[in-house]
C-alpha positions in Angstrom: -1.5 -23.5 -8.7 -0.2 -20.2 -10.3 -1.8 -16.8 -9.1 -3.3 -16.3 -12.5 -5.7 -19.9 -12.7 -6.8 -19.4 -9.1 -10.4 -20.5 -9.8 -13.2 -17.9 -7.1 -12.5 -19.3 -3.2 -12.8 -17.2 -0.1 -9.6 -16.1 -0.5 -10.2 -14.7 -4.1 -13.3 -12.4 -2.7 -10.0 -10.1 -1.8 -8.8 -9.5 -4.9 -8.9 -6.0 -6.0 -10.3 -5.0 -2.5 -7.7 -3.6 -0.1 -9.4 -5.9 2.8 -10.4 -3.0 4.4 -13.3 -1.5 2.1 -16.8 -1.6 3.5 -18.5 -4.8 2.9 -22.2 -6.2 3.8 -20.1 -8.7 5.9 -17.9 -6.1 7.4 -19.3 -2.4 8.7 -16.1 -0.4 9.1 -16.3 2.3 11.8 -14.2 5.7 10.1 -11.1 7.0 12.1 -10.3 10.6 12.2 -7.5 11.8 9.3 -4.3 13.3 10.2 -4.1 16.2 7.7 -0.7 18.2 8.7 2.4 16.7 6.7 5.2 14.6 8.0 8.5 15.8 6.7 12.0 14.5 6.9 15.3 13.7 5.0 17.2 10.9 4.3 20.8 11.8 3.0 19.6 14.7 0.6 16.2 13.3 0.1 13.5 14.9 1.1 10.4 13.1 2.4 6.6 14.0 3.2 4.1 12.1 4.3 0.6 12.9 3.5 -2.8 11.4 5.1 -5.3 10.1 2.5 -7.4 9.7 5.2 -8.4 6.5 7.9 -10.6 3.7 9.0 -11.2 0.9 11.4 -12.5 -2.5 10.7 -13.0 -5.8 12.1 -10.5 -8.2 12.8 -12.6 -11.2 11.5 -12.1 -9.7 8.4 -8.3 -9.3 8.0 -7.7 -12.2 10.5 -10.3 -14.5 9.3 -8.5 -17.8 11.0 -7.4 -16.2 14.3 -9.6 -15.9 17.4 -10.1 -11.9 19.3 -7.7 -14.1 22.2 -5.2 -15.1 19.9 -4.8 -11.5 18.6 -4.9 -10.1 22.3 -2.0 -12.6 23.4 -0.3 -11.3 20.2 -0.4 -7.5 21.8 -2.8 -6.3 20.1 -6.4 -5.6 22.1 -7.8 -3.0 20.6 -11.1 -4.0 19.5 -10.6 -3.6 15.7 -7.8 -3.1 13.4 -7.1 0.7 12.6 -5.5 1.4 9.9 -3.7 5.0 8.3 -3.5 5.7 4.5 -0.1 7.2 4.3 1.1 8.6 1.1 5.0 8.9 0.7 6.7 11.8 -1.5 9.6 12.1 -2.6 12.0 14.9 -3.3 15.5 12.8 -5.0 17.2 15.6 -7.3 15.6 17.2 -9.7 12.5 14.4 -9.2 9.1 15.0 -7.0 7.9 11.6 -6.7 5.0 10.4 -5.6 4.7 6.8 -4.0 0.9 5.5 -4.1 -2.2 8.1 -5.0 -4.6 7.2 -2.5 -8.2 6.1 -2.9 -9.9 9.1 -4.8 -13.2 11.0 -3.6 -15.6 8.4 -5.1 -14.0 5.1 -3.2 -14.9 5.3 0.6 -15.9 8.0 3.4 -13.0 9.4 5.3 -10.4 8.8 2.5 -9.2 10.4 -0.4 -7.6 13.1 1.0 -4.5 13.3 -0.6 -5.5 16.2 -3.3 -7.2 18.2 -0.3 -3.6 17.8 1.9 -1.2 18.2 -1.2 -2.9 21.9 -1.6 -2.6 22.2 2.1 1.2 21.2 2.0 1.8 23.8 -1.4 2.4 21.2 -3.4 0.9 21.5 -6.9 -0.4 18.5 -8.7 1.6 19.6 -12.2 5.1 19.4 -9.8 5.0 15.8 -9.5 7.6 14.2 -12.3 6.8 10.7 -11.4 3.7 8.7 -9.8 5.1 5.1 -8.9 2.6 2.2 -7.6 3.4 -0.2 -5.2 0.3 -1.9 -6.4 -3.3 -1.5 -7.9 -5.6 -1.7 -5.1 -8.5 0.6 -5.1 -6.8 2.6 -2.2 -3.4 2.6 -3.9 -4.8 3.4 -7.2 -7.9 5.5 -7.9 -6.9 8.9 -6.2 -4.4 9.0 -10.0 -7.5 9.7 -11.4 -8.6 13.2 -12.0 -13.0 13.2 -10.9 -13.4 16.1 -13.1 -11.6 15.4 -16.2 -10.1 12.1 -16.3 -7.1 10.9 -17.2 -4.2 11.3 -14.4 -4.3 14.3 -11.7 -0.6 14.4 -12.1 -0.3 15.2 -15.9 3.3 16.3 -16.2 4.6 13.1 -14.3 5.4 9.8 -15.9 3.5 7.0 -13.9 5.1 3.3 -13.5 3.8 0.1 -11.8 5.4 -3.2 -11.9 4.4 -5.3 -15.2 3.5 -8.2 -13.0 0.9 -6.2 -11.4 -0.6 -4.3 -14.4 -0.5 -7.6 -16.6 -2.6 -9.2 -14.3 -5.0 -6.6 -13.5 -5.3 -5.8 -17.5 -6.1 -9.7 -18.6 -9.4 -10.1 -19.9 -12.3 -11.8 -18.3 -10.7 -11.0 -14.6 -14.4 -10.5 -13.0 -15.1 -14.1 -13.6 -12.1 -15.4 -11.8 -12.9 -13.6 -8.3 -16.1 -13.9 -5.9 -18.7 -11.7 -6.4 -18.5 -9.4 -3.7 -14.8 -8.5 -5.5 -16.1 -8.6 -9.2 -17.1 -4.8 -8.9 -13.8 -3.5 -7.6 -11.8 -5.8 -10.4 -13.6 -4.2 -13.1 -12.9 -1.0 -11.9 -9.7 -1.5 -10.9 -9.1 -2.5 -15.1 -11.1 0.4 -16.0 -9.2 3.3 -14.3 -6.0 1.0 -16.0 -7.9 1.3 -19.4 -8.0 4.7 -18.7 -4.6 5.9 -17.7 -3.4 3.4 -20.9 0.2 3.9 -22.5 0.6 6.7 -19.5 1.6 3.7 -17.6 4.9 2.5 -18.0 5.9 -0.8 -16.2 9.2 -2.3 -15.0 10.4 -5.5 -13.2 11.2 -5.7 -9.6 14.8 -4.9 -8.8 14.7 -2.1 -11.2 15.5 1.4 -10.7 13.2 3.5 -11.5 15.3 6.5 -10.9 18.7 6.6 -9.1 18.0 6.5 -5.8 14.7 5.2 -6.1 14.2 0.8 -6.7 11.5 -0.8 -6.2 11.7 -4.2 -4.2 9.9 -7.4 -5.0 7.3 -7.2 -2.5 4.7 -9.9 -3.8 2.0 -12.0 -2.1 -0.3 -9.4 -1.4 -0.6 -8.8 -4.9 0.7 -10.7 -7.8 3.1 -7.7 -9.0 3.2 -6.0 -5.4 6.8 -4.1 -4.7 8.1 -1.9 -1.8 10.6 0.6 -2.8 13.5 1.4 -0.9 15.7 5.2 -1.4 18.7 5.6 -0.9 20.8 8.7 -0.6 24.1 8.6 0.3 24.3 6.0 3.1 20.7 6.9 4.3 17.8 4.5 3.6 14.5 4.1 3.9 12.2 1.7 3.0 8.6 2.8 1.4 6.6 -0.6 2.0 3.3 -0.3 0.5 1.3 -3.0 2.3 3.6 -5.6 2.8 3.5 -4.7 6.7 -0.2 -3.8 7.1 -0.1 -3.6 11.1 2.0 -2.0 13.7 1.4 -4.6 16.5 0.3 -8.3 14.3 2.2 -7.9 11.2 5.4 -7.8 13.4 4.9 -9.9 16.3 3.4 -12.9 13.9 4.4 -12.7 10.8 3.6 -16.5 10.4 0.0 -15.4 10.5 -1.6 -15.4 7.5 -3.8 -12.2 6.1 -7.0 -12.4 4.5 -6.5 -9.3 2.3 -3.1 -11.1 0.6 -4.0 -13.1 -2.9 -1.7 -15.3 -2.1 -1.2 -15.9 1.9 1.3 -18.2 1.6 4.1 -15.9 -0.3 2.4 -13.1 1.7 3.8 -14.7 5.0 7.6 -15.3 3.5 7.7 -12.1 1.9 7.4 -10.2 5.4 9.3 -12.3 7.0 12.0 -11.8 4.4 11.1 -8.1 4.8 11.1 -7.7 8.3 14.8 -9.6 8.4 16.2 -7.2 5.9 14.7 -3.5 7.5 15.9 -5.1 10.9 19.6 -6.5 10.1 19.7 -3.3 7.9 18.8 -1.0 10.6 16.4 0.8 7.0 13.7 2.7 8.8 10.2 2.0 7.2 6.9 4.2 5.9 4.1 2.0 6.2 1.0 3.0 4.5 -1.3 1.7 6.7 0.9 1.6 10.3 0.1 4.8 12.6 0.4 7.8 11.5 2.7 8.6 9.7 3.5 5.1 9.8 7.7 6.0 10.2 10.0 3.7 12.3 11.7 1.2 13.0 12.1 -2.6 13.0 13.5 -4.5 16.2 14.0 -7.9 16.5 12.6 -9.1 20.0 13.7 -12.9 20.8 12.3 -14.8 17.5 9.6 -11.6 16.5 9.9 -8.7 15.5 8.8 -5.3 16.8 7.6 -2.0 15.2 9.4 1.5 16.7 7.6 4.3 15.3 9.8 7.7 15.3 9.1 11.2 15.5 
């Protein structure tokens, strides 16, 4: 059955949330930010990471067919999933690019952040040239939005997200093909879309949205979702949206599937075709919801994988 016909199931309650949004089902308990930024380079990029903020939630809810023993066996025994919201930038050339706008002020407690830590970090809204979505989730999306004035925060930058993902989210009628308890965040999700309008340009996966900068087809946890890999010189690294959700699960048992992916079945062969290429490729990866500030590595440990963070 094609993404787009999927009639409202369990799986479809998902849609438009990030799986991790506070539910009547699901009571998450808030994780402290990390506010300072993370910066690095790869070739002659330059990279920061910025906190949008943090939460915890309940492994039920991301893991709805696995028991708390499973998940313990697996290596993980914490008692709920914590998760960072860690938004790349990007300094390639003459370009200040930011990857992902977090959730904005008006989404959930103890995010949206990112406008706080850019003026912490000096970094002025009107510097960004380019806003580039891995994909429209609440969390990934609304923080574009400006609370006070509407329209985009970053004014001066162009803003792109794959035509896959905005197609979908734009089709009319979406709030009748999820469950209720996701009908709220669809519409909104279309409206702040509505809202940003022709400011949103769109490409296919595989493009380039700017040398140095291509955005990798990604897809399962959203119907357009893309990672984006830079490259400078013969330096890499791998910006991954949420294809890899979880430092510990997402690695170890990539077979597993995830509630928060529309489609679970792609979402499973699209990390393990993700975690094969970062690990034969030796690409480091910024996960935007690993630990903070979500930078590592990929190791391959017998048939698994492993996650390395890095300083």
């Amino acid at each position: 059955m094609a993404l787009n016909d999927q009639k409202p199931t369990r799986r479809s309650a998902l849609v438009g949330a990030t799986a991790l949004v506070a539910t009547s089902a699901v009571a998450p308990r808030i994780a402290l930010a990390q506010a300072a930024p993370h910066r690095f380079k790869v070739g002659a990029a330059e990279v920061t990471v910025l906190s949008d903020g943090a939460l915890s939630a309940a492994w039920s809810f991301v893991l709805p067919d696995r028991q708390k023993a499973e998940i313990a066996a697996a290596g993980q025994t914490s008692a709920e999933i914590r998760l960072q919201y860690n938004v790349s930038l990007v300094k390639l050339g003459s370009d200040l690019i930011l990857i992902d706008a977090g959730s904005g002020p008006d989404f959930a407690p103890a995010r949206g952040k990112l406008a706080d830590n850019l003026e912490k970090a000096g970094i002025k809204p009107e510097a960004v040239t380019k806003v580039v979505f891995t994909h429209a989730h609440p969390d990934h999306l609304r923080g574009v939005i400006d609370p006070l004035d509407g329209g985009s925060m970053f004014g001066k930058a162009r803003h792109f997200m794959a035509a896959a993902e905005r197609d979908y989210w734009l089709r009319p009628g979406i709030e009748s093909t999820v469950a209720d308890s996701a009908r709220g965040t669809a519409i909104g999700t279309q409206r702040r879309l509505k809202e940003l309008g022709a400011k949103i340009e769109t490409f296919k996966a595989g493009s380039e949205i700017v040398p140095g900068l291509a955005a990798v087809d990604t897809s399962g946890h959203t119907p357009g979702h893309v990672s984006f890999l830079v490259s400078s010189g013969s330096e890499k690294l791998m910006v991954g949206g949420d294809a890899l959700t979880e430092s510990v699960i997402s690695f170890a048992r990539p077979e597993w599937r995830w509630g928060a992916d529309w489609d679970q079945d792609m979402g499973v062969a699209t990390r393990k075709r993700l975690l094969d290429m970062l690990a034969t490729g030796k690409i480091p990866l910024v996960g935007y919801h690993l630990p903070w500030p979500g930078v590592g590595r990929v190791e391959r440990t017998g048939t698994a994988y492993r996650f390395a963070p890095q300083a």
